[in-house]
N, C-alpha and C positions, 0 to 999 in steps of 0.2 A: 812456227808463228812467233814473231819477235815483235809486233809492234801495231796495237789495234789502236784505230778511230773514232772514237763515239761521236755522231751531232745529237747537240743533248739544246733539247728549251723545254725544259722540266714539265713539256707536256708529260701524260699518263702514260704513252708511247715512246717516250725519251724515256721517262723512268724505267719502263720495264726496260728497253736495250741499253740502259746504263750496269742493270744487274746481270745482264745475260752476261755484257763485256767485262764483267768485275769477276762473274765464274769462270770466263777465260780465259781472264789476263792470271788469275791463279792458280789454275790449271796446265797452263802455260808459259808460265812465268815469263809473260809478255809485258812490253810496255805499253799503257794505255796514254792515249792523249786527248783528253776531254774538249770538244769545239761546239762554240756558240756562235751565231751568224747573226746579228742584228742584219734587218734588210734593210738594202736600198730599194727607190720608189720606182726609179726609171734607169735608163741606162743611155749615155749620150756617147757614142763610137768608144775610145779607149775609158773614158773616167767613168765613175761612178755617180750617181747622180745624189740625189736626197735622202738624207735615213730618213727612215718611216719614221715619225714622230710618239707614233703608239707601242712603238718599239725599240726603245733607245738604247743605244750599247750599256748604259749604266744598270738595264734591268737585265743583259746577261752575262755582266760581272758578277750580279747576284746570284743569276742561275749556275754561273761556275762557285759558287764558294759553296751553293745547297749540294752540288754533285762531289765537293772535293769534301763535305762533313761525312755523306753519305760512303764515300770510297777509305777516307779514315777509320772511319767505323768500322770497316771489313778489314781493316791492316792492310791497304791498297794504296801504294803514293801514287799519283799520274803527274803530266804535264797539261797544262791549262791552254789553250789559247782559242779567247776572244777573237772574233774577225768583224768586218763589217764587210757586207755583197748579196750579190744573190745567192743566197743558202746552196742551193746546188752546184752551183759552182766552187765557190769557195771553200765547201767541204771536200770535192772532186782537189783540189788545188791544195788544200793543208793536207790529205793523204798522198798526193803523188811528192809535194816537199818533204814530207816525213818520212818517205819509203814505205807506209803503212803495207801489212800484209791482209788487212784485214779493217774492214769498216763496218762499225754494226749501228743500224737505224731502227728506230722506233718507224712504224706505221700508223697511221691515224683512218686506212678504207676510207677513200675519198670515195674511190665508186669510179666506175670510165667517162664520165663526166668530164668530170675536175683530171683526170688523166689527159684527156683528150686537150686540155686544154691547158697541161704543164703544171698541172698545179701538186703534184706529185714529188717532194723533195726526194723521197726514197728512189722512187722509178729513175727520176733522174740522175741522183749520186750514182746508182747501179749503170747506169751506160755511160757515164762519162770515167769510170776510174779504172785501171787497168791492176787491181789487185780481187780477192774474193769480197761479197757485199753476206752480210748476214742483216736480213730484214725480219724484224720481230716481229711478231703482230701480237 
């Protein structure tokens, strides 16, 4: 294992799968690359549509530099990258450009509900990437 993914939004879910992937990445002296998804609203054919306004890229620049104090603390350097899209995708899309061996998500138990209806970033990172998914709960 040469190179893990975290989607980190400093939920309690993100946290825990930020420390899973930091026992890891040092156990495997892998490289971690820390990704933040501000979303967009809609989706119009190829572009992107609106960020969320409640969710703006500026608040997960913040959550990258609380993940990058957190990983310093452990003697852990990563790579950082900010995105803006639909979270599952976008994550799907900075691990297959990274060559990621390895993507590790927080869970939040939506419940089949909120499955049923995509609202599942984890479920869906897991079927769209074509490396191993570790989903934390």
């Amino acid at each position: 294992m040469k190179k893990i993914v975290i989607g980190y939004d400093e939920s309690d879910a993100a946290k825990r799968a930020l420390e899973r992937a930091a026992d890891l990445a040092k156990a495997f002296d892998a490289e971690l690359i820390v990704a933040s998804v501000a979303p967009i609203t809609t989706n119009i054919g190829r572009s992107a549509g609106p960020i969320d306004p409640t969710d703006p890229p500026s608040a997960h620049i913040e959550e990258l530099k609380h993940a990058q104090a957190f990983l310093e603390g452990r003697g852990l350097q990563a790579d950082y990258a900010p995105a803006i899209g639909h979270p599952a995708e976008t994550l799907a899309q900075v691990a297959e450009e990274r060559d990621a061996d390895l993507v590790v998500l927080g869970t939040r138990e939506i419940g089949v509900i909120g499955r049923l209806f995509g609202q599942s970033v984890s479920d869906s990172v897991a079927h769209r990437v074509h490396c191993d998914v570790l989903i934390v709960h």
